[in-house]
KOLKOL-511687 format. One record per residue (C-alpha): residue number from 1; residue in one letter; x, y, z. Coordinates in steps of 0.05 Angstrom, whole numbers, plus 5000, padded with zeros to 4 digits. Each point is the difference from the previous one (the first is absolute). Example, Ala and Ser with C-alpha at 12.3 -4.5 7.8 and 13.67 -1.06 7.14 Angstrom:
<pts>
(1; a; (5246; 4910; 5156))
(2; s; (5027; 5069; 4987))
</pts>
This chain:
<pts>
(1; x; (5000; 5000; 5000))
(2; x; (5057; 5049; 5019))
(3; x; (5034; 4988; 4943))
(4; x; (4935; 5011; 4956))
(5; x; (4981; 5067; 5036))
(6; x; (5081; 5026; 4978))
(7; x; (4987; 4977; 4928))
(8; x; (4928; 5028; 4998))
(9; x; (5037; 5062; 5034))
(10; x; (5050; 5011; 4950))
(11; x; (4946; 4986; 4934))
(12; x; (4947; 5050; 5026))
(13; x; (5062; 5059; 5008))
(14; x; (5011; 5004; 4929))
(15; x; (4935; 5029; 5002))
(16; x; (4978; 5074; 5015))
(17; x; (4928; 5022; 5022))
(18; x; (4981; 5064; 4949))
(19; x; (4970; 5061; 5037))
(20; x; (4935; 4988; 5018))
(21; x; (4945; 5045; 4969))
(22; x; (4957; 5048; 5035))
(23; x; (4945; 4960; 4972))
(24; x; (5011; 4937; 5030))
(25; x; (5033; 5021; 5058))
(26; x; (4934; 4996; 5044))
(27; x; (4996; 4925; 4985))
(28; x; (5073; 4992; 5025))
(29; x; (5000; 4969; 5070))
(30; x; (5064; 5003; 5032))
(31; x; (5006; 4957; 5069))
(32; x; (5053; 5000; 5057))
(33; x; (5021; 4929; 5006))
(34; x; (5024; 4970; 5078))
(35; x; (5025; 4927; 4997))
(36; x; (5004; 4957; 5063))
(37; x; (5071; 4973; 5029))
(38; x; (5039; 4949; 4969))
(39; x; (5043; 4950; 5030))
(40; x; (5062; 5025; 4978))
(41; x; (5031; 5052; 5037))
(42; x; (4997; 5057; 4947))
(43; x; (4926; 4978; 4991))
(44; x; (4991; 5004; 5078))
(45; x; (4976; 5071; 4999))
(46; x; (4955; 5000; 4944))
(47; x; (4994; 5031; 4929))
(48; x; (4963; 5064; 4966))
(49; x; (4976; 5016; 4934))
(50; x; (4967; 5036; 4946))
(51; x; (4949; 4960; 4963))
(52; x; (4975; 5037; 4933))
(53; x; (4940; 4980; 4957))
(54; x; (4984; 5038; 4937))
(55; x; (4936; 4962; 4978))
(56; x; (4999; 5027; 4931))
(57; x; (5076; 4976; 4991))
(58; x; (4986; 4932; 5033))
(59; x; (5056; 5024; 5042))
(60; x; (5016; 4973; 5075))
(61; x; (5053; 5008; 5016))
(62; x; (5040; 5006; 5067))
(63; x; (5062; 5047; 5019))
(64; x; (5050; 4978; 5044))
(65; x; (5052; 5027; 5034))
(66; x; (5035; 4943; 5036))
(67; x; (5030; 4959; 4943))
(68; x; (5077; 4986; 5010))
(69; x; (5042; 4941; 4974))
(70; x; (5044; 4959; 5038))
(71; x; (5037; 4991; 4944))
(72; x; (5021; 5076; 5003))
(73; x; (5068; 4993; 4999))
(74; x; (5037; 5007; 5071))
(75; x; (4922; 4992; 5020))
(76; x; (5030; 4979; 5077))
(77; x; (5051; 5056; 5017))
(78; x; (4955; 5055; 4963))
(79; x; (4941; 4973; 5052))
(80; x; (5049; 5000; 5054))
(81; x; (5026; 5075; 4982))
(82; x; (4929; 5019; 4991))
(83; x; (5012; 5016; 4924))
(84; x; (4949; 4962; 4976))
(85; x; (4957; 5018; 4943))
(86; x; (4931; 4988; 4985))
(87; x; (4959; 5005; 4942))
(88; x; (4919; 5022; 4973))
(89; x; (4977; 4938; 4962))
(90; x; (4940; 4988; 4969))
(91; x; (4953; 4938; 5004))
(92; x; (4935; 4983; 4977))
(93; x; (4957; 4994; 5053))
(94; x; (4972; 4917; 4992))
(95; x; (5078; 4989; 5014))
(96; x; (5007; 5045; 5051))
(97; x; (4941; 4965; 5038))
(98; x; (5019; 4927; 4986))
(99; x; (5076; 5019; 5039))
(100; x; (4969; 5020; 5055))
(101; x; (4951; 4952; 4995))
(102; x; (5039; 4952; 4991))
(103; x; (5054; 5016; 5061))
(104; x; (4933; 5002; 5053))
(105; x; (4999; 5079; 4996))
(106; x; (4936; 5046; 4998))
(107; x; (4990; 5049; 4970))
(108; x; (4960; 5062; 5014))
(109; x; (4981; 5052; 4938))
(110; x; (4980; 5072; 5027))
(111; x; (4968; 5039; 4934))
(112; x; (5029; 5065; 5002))
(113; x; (4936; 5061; 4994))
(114; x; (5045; 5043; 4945))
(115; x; (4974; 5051; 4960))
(116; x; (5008; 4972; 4923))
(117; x; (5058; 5057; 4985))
(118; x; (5033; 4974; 5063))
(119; x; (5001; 4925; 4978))
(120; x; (5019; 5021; 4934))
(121; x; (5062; 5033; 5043))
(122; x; (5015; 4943; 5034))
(123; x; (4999; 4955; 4942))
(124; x; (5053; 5055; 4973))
(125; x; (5041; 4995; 5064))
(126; x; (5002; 4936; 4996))
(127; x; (5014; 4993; 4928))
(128; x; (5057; 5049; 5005))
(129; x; (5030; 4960; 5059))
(130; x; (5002; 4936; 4950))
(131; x; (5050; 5041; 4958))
(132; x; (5063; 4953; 4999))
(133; x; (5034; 5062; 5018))
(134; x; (4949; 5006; 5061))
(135; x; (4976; 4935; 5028))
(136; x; (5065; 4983; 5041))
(137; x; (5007; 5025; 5074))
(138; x; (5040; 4996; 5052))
(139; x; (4970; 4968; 5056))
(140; x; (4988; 5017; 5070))
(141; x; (4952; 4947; 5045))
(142; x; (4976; 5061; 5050))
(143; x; (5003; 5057; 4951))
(144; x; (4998; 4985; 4932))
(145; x; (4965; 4936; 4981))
(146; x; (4938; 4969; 4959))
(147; x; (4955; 5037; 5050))
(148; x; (5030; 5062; 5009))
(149; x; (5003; 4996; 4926))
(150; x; (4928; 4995; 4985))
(151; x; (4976; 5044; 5051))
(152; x; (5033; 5051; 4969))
(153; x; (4992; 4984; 4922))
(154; x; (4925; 5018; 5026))
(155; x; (5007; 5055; 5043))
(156; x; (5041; 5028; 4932))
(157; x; (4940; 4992; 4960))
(158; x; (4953; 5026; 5044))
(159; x; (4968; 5078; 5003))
(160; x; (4994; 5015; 5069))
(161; x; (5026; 4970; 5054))
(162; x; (4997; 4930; 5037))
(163; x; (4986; 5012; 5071))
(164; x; (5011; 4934; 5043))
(165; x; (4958; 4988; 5064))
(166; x; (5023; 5021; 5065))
(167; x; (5057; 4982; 5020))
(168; x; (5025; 4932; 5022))
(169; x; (5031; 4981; 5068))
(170; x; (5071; 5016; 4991))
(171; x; (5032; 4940; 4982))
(172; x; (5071; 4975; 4987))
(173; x; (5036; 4972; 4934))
(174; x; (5021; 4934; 5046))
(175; x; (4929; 4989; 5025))
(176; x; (4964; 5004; 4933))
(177; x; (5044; 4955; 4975))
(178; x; (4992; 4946; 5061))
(179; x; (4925; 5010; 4975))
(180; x; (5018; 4959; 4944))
(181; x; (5059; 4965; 5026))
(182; x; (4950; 4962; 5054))
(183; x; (5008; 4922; 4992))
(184; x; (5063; 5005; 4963))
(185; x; (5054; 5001; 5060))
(186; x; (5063; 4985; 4964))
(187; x; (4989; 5062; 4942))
(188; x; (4981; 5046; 5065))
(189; x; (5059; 4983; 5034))
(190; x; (5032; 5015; 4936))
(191; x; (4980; 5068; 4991))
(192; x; (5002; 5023; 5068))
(193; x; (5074; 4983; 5003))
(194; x; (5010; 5053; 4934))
(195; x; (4958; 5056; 5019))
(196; x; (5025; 5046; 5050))
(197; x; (4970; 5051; 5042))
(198; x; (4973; 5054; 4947))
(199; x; (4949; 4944; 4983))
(200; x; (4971; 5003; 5073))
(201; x; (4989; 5073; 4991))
(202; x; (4921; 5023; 4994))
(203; x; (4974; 5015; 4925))
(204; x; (4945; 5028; 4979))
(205; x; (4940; 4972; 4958))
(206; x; (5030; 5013; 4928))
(207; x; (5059; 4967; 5019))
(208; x; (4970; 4945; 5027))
(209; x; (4971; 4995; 4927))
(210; x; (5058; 4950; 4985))
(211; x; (4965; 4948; 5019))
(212; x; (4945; 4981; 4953))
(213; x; (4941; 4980; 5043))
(214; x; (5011; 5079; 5041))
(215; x; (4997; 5020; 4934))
(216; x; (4940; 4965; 4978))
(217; x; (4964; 5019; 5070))
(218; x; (5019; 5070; 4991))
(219; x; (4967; 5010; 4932))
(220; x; (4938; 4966; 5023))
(221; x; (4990; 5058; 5039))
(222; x; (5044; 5055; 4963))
(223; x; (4948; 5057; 4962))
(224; x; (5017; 5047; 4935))
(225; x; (4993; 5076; 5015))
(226; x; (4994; 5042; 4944))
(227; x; (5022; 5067; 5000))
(228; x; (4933; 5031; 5001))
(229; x; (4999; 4962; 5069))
(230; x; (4950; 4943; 4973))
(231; x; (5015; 4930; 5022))
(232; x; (4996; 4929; 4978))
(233; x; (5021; 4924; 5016))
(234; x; (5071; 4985; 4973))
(235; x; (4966; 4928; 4995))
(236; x; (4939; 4983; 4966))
(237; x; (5000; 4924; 5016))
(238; x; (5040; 4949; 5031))
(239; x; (4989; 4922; 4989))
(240; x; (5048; 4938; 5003))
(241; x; (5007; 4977; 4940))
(242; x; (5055; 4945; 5008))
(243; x; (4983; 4954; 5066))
(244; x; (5022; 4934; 4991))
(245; x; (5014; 4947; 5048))
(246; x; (5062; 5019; 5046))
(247; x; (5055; 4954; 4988))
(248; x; (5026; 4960; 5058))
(249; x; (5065; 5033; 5025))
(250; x; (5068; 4960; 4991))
(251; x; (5026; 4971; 5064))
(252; x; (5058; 5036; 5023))
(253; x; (5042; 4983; 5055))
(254; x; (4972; 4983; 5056))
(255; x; (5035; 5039; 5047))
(256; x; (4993; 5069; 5011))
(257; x; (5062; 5056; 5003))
(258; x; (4985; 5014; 5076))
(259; x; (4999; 4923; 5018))
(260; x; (5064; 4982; 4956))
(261; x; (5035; 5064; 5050))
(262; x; (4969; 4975; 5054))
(263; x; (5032; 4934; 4991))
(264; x; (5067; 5028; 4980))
(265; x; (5001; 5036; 5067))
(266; x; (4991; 4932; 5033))
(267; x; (5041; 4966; 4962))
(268; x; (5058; 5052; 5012))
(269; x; (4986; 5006; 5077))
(270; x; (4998; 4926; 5009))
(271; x; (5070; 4989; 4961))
(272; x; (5030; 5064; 5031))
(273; x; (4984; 4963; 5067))
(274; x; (5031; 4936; 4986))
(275; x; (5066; 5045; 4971))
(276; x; (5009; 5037; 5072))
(277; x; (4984; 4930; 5033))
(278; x; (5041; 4953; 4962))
(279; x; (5037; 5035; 4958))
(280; x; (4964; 4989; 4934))
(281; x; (5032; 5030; 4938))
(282; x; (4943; 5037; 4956))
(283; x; (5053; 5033; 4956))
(284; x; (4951; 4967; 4929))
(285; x; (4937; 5025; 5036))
(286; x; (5027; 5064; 5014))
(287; x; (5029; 4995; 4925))
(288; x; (4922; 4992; 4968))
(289; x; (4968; 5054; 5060))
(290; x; (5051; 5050; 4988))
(291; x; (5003; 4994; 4924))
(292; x; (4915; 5001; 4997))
(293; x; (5010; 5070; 5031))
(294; x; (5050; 5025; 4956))
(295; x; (4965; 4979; 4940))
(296; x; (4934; 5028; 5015))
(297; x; (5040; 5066; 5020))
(298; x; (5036; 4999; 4932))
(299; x; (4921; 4999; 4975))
(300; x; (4984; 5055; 5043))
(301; x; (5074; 5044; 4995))
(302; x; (4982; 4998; 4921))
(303; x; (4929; 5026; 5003))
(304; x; (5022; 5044; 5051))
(305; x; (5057; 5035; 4956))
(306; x; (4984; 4980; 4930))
(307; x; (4936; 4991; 4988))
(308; x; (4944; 5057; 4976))
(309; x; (4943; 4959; 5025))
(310; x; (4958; 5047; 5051))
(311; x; (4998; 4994; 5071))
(312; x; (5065; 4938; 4999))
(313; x; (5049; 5060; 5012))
(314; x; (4981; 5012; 5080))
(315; x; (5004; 4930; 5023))
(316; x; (5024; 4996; 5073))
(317; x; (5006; 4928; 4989))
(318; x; (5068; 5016; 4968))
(319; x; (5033; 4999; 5066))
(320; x; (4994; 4940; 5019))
(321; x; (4991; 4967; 4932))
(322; x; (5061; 5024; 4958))
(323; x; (5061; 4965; 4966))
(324; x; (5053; 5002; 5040))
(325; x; (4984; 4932; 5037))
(326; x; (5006; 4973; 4940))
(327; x; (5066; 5031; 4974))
(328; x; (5030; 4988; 5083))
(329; x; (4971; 4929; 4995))
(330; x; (5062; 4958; 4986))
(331; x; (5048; 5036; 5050))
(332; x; (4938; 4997; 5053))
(333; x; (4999; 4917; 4979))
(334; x; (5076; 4996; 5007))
(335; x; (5001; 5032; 5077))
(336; x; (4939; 4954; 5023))
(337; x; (5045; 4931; 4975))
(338; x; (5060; 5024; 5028))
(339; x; (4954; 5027; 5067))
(340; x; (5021; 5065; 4996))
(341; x; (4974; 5065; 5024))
(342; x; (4965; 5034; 4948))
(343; x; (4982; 5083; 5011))
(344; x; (4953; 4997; 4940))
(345; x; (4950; 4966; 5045))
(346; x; (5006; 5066; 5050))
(347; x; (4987; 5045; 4947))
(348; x; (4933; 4958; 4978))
(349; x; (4989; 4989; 5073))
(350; x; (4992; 5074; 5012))
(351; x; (4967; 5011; 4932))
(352; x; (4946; 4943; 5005))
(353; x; (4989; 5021; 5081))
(354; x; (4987; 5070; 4974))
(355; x; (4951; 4974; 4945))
(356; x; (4956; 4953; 5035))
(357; x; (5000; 5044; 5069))
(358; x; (4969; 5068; 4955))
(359; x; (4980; 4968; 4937))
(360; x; (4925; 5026; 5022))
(361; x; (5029; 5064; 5003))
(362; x; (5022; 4995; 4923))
(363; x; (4957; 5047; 4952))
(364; x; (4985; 4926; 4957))
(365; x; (4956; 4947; 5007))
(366; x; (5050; 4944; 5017))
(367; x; (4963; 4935; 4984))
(368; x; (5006; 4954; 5058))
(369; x; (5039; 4935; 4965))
(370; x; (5061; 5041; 5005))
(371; x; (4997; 5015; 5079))
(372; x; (5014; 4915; 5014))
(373; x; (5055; 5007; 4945))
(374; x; (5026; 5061; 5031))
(375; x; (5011; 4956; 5065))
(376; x; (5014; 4940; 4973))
(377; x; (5064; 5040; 4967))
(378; x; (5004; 5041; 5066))
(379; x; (5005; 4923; 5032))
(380; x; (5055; 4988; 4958))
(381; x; (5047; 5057; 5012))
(382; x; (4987; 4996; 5075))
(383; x; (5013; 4929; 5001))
(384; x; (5067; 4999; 4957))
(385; x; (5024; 5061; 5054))
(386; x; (4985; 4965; 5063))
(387; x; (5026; 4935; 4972))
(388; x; (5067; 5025; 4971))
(389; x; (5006; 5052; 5071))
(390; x; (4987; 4931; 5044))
(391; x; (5062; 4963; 4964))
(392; x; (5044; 5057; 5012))
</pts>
C-alpha cells in the first residue's frame, strides 16, 4: 500500500489544477482533513489536510503537506540535525482514504463555509505552493508542519479574519505531546530524553495548533469576521468520513522504561553489595552502565549543540547524560581491574548527588526512568570509592 500511495503520489504531480472560475467556484467544496494516530512514531500525533472537490472537473483531490522520503539522501543525520525537508503532494482522495483506512486511522472532514472568491483563492494558494520551485519546506514538528501549514494556506485565502475561541488552558509543548504519546512508553521515554526545558514552557492556543486534533477542535469553534464586523462559522460541517475498524496494536516489549530502571537499580545495589562484602569485581558491568550513559549523552551532547530541532537545545539532562563517560570509559575499566582509586567517580559523585538532590528544582520536566538510573550510576561511583578507600 505504501509503496502504491508514493507511485500514485508521484503520477498525480505531473499534474496542475487550472484556476478555478468564478462560475464554478460556489460548487467548490474545500474540507480540512484530521486523520487519527498511526502506529508508527511519526504517525503518533496525527495528520492534516486539504481535501478539494471541483464537481464540474471531477476533481478530488487532497493536499498534503507531510510527504518526505526516507530515501532522501543522508535522510538519518538531516532528521537528527533537524534539516529535514518536507514536501505538498497531491492525492486523489479514494487513495487517500483507503491509507488511512487501511492503517486503522479515521478520518474526520470539516467543510470549510468560504465565500466562492475565497475558495477560488485557496485553490490558487494551493496551486502555487505545488510549483516545483514551491512545494519543498523545511520542516519544523512545533512550528512549521502539515498543520501549521494548512491553517495558514486558509487563513491566506480568507477576507477577514479567523478569530479562534477563547483561549485554552495554557498548556506545554511536552504535555500535548504525552497526549498522544499515552500507551506508547518506550517512544515517550524517547522524546522526553531530547527535549529540554523550553518545551515545558506555557504556549498559547495557536501554538498549540501543532498538533492536529487542537487544531481540528479549534476550528470547530473558530468564526470569520468580516471587516464590516459581520460574522460567520469558519466550518460549515464536520462528519467522519473514514472509520474503520482499529487495528490491533503490535506487541511491544513487555516491560516498561520505569520498570527496566527500576530493576537496573536493583540489580546494581544488590551487586554493589556483594562487591563491598566479598570483594566482587564488576569492572564488565560497570563497562555496559557506564558506556549506556555516555552513549545516550553523545545523543543528547549532539542535539544539544548541533542540532536546529526546537526546544532539544535547553536540555538539563545534558549534565548528567553527556559523552565523556564514554570517552573516560577504558582508563575508568583499567583502575577498577587493577583496584585502584579512581577521582572520576568523585567528580560524578558530586555531579549525580547535585542532580538527584534538586532535580525538582530544574526548570524541565525530568521524566522519572532517569531518577533510578541516576542512582543506580550514583551506586556505582560510591561503591568503586569506598571499595578502592577500604583497600588502602
Amino acid at each position: 500500500m505504501k509503496k502504491l500511495y508514493i507511485l500514485l503520489v508521484l503520477l498525480l504531480g505531473m499534474t496542475q489544477m487550472t484556476p478555478v472560475r468564478a462560475a464554478e467556484a460556489d460548487s467548490v467544496r474545500i474540507s480540512l482533513m484530521t486523520c487519527s494516530p498511526g502506529s508508527e512514531i511519526y504517525a503518533l500525533f496525527g495528520h492534516t489536510a486539504i481535501r478539494v472537490e471541483v464537481p464540474s472537473r471531477k476533481i478530488d483531490w487532497v493536499y498534503n503537506y507531510g510527504m518526505f522520503s526516507f530515501n532522501t539522501p543522508n535522510f538519518i543525520l538531516r532528521f537528527v540535525t533537524g534539516e529535514t525537508d518536507y514536501q505538498l503532494g497531491i492525492i486523489s482522495y479514494p487513495y487517500f482514504e483507503a491509507e488511512y483506512a487501511g492503517r486503522g486511522s479515521y478520518v474526520v472532514q470539516q467543510e470549510l463555509n468560504l465565500l466562492p472568491d475565497e475558495k477560488a483563492r485557496l485553490v490558487e494558494i494551493l496551486e502555487t505552493n505545488y510549483l516545483p520551485e514551491n512545494r519543498t519546506y523545511r520542516y519544523n514538528y512545533f512550528y512549521d508542519n502539515c498543520t501549521t501549514r494548512a491553517r495558514d494556506k486558509i487563513e491566506e485565502s480568507i477576507r477577514g479574519k479567523v478569530v479562534y475561541p477563547v483561549a485554552r488552558d495554557a498548556a506545554t509543548f511536552r504535555q500535548i505531546v504525552h497526549r498522544f504519546t499515552d500507551g506508547h512508553a518506550w517512544d515517550e521515554f524517547g522524546i522526553d530524553l531530547c527535549l529540554g526545558a523550553e518545551a515545558d514552557r506555557a504556549i498559547d492556543t495557536r501554538a498549540q495548533m501543532f498538533a492536529p486534533f487542537v487544531m481540528m477542535d479549534e476550528a470547530e469553534g473558530a468564526v470569520i469576521r468580516s471587516a464590516d464586523g459581520s460574522e460567520r462559522r469558519l466550518v460549515k460541517s464536520t462528519v467522519r468520513v473514514v472509520d474503520p475498524e482499529p487495528l490491533q496494536p503490535e506487541k511491544g516489549f513487555p516491560l516498561s522504561p520505569l520498570a527496566c530502571s527500576l530493576l537496573v537499580l536493583a540489580l546494581t545495589l544488590v551487586l554493589s553489595w556483594m562487591e563491598w562484602k566479598k570483594g566482587v569485581r564488576l569492572w564488565l558491568f560497570d563497562a555496559v552502565l557506564f558506556a549506556f550513559q555516555g552513549l545516550a549523552g553523545c545523543i543528547v551532547a549532539f542535539l544539544f549543540f548541533f542540532s536546529l530541532h526546537p526546544t532539544v537545545g535547553s536540555n538539563w539532562l545534558l549534565a548528567i547524560l553527556n559523552p565523556i563517560p564514554l570517552v573516560y570509559l577504558p582508563w575508568m575499566i583499567y583502575k577498577s581491574v587493577k583496584g585502584r582509586k579512581d577521582l572520576y567517580h568523585v567528580g560524578n559523585a558530586v555531579i549525580l548527588t547535585l542532580f538527584i538532590v534538586f532535580w525538582w528544582l530544574i526548570p524541565q520536566k525530568i521524566t522519572l526512568v532517569i531518577v533510578p538510573l541516576a542512582l543506580s550510576l550514583l551506586v556505582r561511583s560510591v561503591t568503586r570509592l569506598l571499595v578502592t578507600s577500604k583497600k588502602a
